[in-house]
Jmol script that loads the backbone (N, CA, C; Angstrom):
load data "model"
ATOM      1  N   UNK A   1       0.838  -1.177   0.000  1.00  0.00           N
ATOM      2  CA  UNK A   1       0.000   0.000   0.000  1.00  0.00           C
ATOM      3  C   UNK A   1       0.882   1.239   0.000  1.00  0.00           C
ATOM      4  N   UNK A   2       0.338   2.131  -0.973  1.00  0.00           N
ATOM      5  CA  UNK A   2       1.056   3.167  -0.966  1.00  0.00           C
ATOM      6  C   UNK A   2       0.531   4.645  -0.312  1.00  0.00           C
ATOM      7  N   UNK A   3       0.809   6.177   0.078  1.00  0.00           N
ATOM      8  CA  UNK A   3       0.017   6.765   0.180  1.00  0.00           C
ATOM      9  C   UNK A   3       1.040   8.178  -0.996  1.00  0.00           C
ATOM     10  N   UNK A   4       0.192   9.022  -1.324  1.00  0.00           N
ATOM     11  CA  UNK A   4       0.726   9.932  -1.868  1.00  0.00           C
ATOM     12  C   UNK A   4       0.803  11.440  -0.746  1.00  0.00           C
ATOM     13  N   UNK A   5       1.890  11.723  -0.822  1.00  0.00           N
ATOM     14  CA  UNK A   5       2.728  12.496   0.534  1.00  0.00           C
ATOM     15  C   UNK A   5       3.058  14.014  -0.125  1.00  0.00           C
ATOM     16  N   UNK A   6       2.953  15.199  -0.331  1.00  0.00           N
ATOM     17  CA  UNK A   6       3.263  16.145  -0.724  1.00  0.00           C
ATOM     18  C   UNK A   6       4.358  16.948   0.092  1.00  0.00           C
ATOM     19  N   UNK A   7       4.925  17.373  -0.499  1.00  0.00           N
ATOM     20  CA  UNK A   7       6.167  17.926   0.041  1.00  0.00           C
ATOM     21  C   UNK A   7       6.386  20.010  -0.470  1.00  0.00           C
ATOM     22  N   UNK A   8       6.544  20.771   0.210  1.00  0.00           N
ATOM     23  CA  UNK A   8       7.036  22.048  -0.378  1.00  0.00           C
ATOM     24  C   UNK A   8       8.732  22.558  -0.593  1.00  0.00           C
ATOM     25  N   UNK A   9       8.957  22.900  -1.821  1.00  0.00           N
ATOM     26  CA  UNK A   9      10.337  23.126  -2.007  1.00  0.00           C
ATOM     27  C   UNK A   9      10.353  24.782  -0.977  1.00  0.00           C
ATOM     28  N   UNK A  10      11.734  24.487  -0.109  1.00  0.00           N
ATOM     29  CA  UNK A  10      12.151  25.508   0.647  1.00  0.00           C
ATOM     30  C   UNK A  10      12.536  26.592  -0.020  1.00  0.00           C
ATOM     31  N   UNK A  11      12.519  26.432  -1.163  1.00  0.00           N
ATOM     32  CA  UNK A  11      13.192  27.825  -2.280  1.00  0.00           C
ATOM     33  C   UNK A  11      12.618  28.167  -2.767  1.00  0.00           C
ATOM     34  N   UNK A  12      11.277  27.736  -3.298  1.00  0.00           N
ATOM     35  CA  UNK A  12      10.173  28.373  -4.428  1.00  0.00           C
ATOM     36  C   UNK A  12       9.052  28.664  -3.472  1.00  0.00           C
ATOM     37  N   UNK A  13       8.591  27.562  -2.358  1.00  0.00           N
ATOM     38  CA  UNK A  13       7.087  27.331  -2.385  1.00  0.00           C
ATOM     39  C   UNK A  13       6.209  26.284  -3.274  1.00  0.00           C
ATOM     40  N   UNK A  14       6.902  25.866  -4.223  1.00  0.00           N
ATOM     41  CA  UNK A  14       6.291  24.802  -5.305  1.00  0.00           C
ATOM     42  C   UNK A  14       6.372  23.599  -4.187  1.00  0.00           C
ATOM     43  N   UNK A  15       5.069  22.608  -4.632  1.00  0.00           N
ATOM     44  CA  UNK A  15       4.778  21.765  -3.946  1.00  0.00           C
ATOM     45  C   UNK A  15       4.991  20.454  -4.858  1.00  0.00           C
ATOM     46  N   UNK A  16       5.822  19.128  -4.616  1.00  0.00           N
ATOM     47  CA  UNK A  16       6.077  18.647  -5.245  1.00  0.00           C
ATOM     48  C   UNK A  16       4.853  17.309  -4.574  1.00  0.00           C
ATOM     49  N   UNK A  17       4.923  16.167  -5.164  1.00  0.00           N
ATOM     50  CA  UNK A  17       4.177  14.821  -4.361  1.00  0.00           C
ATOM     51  C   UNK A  17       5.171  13.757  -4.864  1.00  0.00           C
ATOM     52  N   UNK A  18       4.633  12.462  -3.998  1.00  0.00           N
ATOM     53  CA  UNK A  18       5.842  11.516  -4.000  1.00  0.00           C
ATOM     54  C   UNK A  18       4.814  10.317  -3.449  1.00  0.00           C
ATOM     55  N   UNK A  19       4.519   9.145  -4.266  1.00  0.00           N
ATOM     56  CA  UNK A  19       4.081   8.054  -3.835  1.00  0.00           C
ATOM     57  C   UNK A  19       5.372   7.490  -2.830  1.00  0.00           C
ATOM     58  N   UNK A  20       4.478   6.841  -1.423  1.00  0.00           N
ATOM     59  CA  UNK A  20       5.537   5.652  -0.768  1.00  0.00           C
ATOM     60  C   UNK A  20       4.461   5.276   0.313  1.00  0.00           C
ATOM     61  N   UNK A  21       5.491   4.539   0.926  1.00  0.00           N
ATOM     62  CA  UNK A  21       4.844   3.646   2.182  1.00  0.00           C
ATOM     63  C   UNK A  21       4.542   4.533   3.011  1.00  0.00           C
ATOM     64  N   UNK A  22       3.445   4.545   3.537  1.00  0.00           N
ATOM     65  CA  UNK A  22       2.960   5.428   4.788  1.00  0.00           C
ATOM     66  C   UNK A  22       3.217   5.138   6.038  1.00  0.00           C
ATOM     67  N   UNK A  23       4.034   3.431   6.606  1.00  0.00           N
ATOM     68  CA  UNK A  23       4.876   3.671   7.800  1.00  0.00           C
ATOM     69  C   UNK A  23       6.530   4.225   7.361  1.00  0.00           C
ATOM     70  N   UNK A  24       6.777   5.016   6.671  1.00  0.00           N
ATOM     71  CA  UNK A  24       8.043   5.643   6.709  1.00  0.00           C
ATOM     72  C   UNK A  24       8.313   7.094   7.335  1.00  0.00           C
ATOM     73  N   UNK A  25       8.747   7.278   8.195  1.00  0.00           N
ATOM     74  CA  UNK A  25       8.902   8.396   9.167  1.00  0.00           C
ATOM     75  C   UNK A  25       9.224   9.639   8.890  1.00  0.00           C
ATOM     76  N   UNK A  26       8.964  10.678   8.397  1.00  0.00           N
ATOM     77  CA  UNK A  26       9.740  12.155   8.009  1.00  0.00           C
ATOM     78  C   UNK A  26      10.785  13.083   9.074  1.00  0.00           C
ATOM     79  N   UNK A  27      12.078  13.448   9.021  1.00  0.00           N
ATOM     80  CA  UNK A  27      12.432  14.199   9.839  1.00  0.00           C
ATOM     81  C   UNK A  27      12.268  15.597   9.850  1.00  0.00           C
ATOM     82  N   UNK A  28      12.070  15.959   8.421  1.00  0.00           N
ATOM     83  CA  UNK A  28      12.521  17.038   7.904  1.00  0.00           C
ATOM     84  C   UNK A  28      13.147  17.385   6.187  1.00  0.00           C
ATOM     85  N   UNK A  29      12.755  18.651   6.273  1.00  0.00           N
ATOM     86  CA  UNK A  29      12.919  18.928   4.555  1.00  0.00           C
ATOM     87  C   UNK A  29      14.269  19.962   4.767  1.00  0.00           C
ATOM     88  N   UNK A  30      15.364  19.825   3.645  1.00  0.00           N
ATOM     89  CA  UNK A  30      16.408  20.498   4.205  1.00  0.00           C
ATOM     90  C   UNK A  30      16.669  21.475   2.582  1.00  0.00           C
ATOM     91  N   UNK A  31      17.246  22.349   2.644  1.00  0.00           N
ATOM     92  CA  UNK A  31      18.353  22.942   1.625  1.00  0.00           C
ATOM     93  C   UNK A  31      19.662  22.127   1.026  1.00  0.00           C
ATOM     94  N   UNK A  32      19.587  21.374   2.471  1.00  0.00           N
ATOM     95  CA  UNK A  32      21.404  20.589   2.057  1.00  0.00           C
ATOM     96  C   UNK A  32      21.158  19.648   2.308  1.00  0.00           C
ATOM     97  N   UNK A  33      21.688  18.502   1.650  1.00  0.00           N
ATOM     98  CA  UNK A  33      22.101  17.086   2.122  1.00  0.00           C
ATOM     99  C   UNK A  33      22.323  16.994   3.822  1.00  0.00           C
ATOM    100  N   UNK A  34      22.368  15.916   4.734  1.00  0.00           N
ATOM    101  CA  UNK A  34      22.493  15.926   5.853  1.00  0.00           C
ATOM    102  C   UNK A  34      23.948  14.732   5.949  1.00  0.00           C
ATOM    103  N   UNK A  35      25.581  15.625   6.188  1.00  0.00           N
ATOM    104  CA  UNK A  35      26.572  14.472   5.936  1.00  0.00           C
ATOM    105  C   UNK A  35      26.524  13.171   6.042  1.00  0.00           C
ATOM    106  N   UNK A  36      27.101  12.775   5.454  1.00  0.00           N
ATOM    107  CA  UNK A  36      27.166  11.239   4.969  1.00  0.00           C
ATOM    108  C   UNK A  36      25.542  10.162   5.346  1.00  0.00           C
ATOM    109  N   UNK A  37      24.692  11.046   4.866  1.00  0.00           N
ATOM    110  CA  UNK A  37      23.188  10.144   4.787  1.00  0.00           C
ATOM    111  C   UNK A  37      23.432  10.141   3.198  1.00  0.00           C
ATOM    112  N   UNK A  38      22.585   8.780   2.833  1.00  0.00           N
ATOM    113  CA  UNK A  38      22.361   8.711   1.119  1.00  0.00           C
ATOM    114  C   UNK A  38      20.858   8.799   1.078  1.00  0.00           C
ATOM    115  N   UNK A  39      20.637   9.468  -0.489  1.00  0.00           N
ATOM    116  CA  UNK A  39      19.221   9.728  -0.628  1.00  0.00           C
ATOM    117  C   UNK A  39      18.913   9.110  -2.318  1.00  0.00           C
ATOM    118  N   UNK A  40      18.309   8.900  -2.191  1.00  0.00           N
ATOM    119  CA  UNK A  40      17.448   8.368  -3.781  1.00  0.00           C
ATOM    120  C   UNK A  40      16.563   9.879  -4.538  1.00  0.00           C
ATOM    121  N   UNK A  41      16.141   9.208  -5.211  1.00  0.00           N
ATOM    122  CA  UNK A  41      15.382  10.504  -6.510  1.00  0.00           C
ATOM    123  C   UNK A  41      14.486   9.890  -6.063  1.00  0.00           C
ATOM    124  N   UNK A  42      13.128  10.687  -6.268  1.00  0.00           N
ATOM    125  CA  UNK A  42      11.613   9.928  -5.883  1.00  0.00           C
ATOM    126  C   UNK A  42      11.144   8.674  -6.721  1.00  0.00           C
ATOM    127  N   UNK A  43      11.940   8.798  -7.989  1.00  0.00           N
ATOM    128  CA  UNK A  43      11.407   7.863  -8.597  1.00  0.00           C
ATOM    129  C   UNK A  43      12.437   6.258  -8.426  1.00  0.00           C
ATOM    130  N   UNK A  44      13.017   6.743  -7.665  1.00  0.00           N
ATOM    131  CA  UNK A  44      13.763   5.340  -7.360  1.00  0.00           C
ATOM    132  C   UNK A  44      13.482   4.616  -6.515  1.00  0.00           C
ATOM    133  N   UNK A  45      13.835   3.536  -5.596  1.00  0.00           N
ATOM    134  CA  UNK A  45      13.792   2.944  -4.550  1.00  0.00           C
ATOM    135  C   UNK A  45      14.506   3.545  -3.523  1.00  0.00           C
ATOM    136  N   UNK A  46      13.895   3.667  -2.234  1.00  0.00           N
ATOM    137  CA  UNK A  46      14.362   4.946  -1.250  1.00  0.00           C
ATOM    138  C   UNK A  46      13.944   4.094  -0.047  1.00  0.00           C
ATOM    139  N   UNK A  47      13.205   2.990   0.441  1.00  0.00           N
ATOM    140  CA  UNK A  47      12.936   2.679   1.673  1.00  0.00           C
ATOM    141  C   UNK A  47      14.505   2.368   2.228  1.00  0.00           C
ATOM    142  N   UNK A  48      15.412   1.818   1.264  1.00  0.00           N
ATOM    143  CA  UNK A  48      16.886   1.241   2.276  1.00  0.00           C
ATOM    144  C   UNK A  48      17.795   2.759   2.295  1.00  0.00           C
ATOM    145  N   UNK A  49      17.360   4.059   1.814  1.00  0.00           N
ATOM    146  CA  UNK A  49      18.554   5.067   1.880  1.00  0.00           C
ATOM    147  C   UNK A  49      17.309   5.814   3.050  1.00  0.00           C
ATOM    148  N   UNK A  50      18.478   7.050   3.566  1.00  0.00           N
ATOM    149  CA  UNK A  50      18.332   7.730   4.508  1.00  0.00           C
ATOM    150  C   UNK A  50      17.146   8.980   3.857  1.00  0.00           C
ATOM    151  N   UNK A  51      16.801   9.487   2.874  1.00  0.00           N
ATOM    152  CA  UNK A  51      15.864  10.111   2.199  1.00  0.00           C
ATOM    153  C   UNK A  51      15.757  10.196   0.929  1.00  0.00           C
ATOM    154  N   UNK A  52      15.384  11.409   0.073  1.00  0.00           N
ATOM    155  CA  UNK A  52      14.629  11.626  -0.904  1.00  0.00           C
ATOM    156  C   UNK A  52      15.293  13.206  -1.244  1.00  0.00           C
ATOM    157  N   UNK A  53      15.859  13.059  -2.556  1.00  0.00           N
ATOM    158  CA  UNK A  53      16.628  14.535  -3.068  1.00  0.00           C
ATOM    159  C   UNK A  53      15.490  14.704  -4.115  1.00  0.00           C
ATOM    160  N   UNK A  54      15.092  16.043  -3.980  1.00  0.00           N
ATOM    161  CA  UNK A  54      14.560  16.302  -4.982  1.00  0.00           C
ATOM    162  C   UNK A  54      14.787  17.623  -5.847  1.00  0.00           C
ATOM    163  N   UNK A  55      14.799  17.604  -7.277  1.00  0.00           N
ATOM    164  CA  UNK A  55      15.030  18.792  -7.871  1.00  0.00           C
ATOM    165  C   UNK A  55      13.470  19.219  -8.354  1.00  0.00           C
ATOM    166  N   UNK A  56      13.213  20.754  -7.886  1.00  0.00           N
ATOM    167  CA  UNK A  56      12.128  21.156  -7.475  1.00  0.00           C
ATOM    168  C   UNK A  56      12.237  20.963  -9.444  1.00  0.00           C
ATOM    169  N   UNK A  57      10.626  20.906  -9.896  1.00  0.00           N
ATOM    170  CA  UNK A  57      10.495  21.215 -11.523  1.00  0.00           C
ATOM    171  C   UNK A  57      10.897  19.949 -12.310  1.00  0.00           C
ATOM    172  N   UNK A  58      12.086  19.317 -11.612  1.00  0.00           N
ATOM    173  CA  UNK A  58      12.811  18.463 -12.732  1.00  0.00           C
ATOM    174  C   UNK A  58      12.038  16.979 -12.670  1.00  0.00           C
ATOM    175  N   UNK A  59      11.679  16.670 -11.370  1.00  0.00           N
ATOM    176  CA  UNK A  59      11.483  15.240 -10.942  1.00  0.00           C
ATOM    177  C   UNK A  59       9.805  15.004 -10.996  1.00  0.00           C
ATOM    178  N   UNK A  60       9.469  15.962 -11.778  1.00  0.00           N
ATOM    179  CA  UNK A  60       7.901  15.633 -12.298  1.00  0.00           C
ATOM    180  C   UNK A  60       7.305  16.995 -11.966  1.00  0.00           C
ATOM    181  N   UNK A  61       5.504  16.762 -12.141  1.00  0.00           N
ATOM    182  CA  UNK A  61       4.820  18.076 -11.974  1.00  0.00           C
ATOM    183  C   UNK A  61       5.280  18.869 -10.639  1.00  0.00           C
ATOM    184  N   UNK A  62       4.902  19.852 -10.584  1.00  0.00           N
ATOM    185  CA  UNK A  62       4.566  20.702  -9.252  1.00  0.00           C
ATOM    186  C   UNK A  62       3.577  21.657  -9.430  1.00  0.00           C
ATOM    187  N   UNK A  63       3.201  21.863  -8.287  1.00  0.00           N
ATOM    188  CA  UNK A  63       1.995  22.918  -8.649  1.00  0.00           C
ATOM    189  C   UNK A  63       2.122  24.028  -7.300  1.00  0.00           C
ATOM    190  N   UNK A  64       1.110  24.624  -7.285  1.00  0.00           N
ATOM    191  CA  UNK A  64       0.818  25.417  -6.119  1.00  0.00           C
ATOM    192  C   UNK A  64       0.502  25.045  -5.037  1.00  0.00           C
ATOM    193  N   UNK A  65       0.062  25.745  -3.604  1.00  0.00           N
ATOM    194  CA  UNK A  65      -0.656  25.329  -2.843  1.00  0.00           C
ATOM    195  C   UNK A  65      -1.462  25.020  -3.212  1.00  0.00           C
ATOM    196  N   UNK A  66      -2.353  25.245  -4.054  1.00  0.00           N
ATOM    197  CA  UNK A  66      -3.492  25.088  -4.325  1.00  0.00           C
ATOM    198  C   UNK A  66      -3.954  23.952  -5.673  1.00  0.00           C
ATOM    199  N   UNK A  67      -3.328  23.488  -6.230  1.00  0.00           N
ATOM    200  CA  UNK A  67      -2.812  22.529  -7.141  1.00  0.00           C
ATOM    201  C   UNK A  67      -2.756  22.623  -8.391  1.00  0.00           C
ATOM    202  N   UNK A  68      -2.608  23.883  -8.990  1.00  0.00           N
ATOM    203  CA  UNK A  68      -2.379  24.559 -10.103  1.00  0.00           C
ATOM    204  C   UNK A  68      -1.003  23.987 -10.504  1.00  0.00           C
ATOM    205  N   UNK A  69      -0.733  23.414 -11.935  1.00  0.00           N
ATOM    206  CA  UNK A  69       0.321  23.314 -11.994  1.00  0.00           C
ATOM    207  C   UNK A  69       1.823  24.862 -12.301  1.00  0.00           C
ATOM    208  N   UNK A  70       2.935  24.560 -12.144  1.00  0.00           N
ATOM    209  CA  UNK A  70       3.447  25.747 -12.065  1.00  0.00           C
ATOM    210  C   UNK A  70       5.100  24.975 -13.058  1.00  0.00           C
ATOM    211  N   UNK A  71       5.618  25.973 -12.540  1.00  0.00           N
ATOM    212  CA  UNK A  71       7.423  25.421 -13.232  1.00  0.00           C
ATOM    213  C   UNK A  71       7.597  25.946 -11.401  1.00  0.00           C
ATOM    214  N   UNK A  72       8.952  24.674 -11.457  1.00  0.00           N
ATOM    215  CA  UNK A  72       9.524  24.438 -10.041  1.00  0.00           C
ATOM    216  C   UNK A  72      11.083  25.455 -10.665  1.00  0.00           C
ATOM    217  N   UNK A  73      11.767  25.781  -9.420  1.00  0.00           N
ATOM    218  CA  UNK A  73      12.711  26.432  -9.342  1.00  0.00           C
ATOM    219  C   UNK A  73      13.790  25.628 -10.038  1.00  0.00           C
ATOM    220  N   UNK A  74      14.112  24.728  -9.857  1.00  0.00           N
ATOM    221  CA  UNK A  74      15.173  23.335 -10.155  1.00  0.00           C
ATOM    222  C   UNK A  74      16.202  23.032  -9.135  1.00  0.00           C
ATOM    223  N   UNK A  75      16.180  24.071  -7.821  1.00  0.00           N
ATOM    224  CA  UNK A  75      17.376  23.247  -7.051  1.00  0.00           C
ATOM    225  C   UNK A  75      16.227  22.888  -6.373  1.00  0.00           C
ATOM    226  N   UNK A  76      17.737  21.967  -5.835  1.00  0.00           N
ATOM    227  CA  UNK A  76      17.831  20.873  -5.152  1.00  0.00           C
ATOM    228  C   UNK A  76      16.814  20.819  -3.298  1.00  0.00           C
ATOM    229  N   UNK A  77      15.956  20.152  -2.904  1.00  0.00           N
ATOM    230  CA  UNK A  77      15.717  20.121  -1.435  1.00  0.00           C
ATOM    231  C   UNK A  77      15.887  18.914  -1.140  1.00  0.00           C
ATOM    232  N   UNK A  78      15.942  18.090   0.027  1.00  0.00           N
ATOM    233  CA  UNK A  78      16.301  16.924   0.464  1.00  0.00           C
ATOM    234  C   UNK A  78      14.900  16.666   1.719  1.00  0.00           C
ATOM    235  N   UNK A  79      14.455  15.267   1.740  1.00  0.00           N
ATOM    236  CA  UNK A  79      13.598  14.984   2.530  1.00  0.00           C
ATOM    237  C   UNK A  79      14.582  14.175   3.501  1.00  0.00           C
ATOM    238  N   UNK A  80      14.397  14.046   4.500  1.00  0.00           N
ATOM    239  CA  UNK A  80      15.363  13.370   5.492  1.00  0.00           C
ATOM    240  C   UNK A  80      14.365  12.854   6.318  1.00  0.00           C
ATOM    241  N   UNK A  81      14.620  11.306   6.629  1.00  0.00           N
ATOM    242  CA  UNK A  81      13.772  10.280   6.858  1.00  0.00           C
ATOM    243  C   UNK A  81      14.285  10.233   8.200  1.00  0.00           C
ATOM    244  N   UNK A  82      13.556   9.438   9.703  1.00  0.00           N
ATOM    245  CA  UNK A  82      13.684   9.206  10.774  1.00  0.00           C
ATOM    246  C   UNK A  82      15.260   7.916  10.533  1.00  0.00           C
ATOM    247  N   UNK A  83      15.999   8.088  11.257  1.00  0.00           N
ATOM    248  CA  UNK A  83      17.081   6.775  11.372  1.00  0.00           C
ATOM    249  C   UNK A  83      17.189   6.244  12.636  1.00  0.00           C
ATOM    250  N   UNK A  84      17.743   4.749  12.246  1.00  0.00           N
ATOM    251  CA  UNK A  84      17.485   4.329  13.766  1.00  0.00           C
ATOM    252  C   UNK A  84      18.629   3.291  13.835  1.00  0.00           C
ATOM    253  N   UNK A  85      19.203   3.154  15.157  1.00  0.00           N
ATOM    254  CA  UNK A  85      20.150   2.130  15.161  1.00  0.00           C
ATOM    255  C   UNK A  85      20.042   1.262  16.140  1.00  0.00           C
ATOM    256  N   UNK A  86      19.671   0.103  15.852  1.00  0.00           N
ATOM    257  CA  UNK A  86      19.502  -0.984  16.952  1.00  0.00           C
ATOM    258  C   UNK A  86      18.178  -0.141  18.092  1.00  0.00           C
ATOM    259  N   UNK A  87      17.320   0.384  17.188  1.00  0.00           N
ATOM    260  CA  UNK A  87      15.962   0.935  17.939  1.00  0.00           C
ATOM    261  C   UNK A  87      15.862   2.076  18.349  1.00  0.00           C
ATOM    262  N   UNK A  88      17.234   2.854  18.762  1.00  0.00           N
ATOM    263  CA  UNK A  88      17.433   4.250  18.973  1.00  0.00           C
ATOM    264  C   UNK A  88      17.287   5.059  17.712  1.00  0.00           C
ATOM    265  N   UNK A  89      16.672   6.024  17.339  1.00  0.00           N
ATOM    266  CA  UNK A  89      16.683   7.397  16.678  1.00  0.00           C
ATOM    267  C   UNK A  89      17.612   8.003  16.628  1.00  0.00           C
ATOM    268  N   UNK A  90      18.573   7.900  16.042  1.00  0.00           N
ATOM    269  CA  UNK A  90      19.548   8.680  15.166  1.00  0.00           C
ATOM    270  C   UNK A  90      19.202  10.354  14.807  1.00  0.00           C
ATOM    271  N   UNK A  91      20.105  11.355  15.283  1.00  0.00           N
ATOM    272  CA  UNK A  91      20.010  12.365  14.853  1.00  0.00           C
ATOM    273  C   UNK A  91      21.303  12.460  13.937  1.00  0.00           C
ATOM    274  N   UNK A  92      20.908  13.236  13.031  1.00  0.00           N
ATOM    275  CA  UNK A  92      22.106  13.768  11.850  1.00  0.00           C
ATOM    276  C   UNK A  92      23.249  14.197  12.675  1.00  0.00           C
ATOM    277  N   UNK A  93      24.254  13.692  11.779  1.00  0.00           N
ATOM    278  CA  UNK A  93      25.963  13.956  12.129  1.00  0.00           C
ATOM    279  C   UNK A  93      26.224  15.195  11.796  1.00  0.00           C
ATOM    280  N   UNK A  94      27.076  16.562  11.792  1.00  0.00           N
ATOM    281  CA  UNK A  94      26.182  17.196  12.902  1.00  0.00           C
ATOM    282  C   UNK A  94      24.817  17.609  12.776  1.00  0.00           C
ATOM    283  N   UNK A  95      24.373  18.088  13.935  1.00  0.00           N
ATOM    284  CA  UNK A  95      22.682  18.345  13.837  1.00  0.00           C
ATOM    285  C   UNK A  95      22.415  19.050  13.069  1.00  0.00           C
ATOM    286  N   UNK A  96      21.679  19.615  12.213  1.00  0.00           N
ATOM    287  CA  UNK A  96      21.011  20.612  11.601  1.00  0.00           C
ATOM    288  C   UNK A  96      20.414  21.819  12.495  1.00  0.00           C
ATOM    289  N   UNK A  97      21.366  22.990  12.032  1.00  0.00           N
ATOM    290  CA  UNK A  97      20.685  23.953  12.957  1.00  0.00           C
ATOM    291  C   UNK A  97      20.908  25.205  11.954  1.00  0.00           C
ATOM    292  N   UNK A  98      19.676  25.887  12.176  1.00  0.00           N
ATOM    293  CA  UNK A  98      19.658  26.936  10.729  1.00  0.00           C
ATOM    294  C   UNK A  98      18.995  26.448   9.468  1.00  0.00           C
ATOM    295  N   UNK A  99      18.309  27.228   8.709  1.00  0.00           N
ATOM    296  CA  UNK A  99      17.979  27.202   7.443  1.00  0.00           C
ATOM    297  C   UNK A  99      16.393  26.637   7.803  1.00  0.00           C
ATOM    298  N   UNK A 100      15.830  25.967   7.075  1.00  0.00           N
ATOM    299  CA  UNK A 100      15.017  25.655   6.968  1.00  0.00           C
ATOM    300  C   UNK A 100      14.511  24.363   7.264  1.00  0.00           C
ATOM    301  N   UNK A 101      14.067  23.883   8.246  1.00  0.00           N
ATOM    302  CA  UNK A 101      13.526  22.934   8.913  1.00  0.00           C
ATOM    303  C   UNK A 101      12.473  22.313   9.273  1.00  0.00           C
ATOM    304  N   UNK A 102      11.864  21.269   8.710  1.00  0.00           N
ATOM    305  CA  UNK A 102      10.050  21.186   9.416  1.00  0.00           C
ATOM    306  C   UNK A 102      10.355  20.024   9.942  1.00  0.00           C
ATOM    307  N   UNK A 103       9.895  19.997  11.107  1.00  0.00           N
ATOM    308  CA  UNK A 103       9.752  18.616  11.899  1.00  0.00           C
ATOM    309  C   UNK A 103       8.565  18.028  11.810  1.00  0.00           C
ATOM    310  N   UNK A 104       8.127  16.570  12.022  1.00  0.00           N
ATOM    311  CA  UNK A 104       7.128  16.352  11.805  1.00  0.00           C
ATOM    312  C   UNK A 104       6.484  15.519  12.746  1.00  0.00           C
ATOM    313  N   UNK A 105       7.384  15.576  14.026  1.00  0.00           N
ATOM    314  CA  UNK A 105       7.508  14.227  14.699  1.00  0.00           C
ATOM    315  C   UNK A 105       6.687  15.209  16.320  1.00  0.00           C
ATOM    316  N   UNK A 106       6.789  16.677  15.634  1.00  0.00           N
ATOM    317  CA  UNK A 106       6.285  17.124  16.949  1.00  0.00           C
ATOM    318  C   UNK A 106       4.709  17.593  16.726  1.00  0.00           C
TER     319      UNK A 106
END
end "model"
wireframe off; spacefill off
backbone 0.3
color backbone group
């Protein structure tokens, strides 16, 4: 089962979507990669990497808030998935502090 998950690029406002599994955890949408995590393209297989890079425009439609389609900016945002090691929650090497951040867990 899949669910379709919408996401907003931190640079435009364009709203991109992304079929996946709906027990997969969100940490956060970033500007930058989060060091040494690996991420897939949406259209790849992404449950075994740490998130989801996306190039706003390039990696399919986007539209508005409102679901108008639009042209996406083309850089880059990163979805960053919950990690866990032996059951503990993993925070990013170093933490993310600054820029643009949505948590989802609160």
């Amino acid at each position: 089962m899949t669910v379709t998950v919408r996401y907003t690029c931190p640079h435009c406002g364009a709203v991109v979507s992304v079929e996946r599994r709906p027990d997969l955890a969100d940490r956060s949408v970033t500007t930058l990669p989060q060091p040494g995590w690996e991420y897939a393209g949406p259209d790849e297989e992404f449950e075994a990497v740490d998130g989801i890079e996306f190039h706003c425009g390039e990696d399919g439609t986007v539209t508005d808030l409102e679901g108008t389609p639009i042209e996406g900016c083309g850089r880059p945002f990163y979805l960053n998935f919950v990690r866990y090691e032996q059951g503990v929650e993993l925070e990013p090497e170093p933490p993310t502090y600054g820029g643009p951040r949505f948590d989802f867990s609160s």
